[in-house]
C-alpha angles and dihedrals in degrees: 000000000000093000091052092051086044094060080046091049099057093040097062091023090155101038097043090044090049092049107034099082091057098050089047096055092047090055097045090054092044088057094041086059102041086049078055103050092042086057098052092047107102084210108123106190083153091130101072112090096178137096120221121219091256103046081042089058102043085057092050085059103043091052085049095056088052091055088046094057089040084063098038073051089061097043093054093045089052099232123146110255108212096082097041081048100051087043091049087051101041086057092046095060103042085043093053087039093057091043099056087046096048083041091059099040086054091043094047090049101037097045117192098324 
């Protein structure tokens, strides 16, 4: 994704870095107030330690669309994409190995409860 934000990027330069502030700032205040109104809602549904398919793709594609404007970042900047890319995916993956181990060593000790 960033490489191909990054080709976009480069692609509508003026318009995206003319725009891009503004579309960041509405979605930071959606979330704030949507984190406000979720800490005023008496609803505890606290018990519920599963995702469901859509809310874990919804968060597929919200992590796709950072790493989309990570890449359209670099295009405007004007920095060459292949090292930052390499680096993004080599932390990715170490970061995804040591979760599933840690995953499993707190699942293993802690069982089901």
């Amino acid at each position: 994704m960033p490489i191909l934000g990054w080709t976009l990027g480069v692609q509508l330069q003026l318009i995206v870095s003319a725009v891009a502030p503004w579309i960041a700032f509405i979605l930071l205040v959606l979330i704030g107030a949507n984190m406000i109104r979720e800490s005023f809602s008496d609803d505890l549904d606290d018990d519920e330690d599963t995702f469901s398919f859509a809310e874990l793709t919804l968060l597929a594609v919200a992590t796709s669309i950072d790493a989309f404007a990570v890449g359209v970042t670099y295009a405007v900047l004007k920095i060459d994409i292949l090292i930052p890319v390499i680096i993004i995916g080599l932390v990715a993956f170490i970061f995804t190995v040591i979760g599933i181990y840690l995953g499993k060593k707190i699942g293993d000790y802690f069982g089901d409860k």
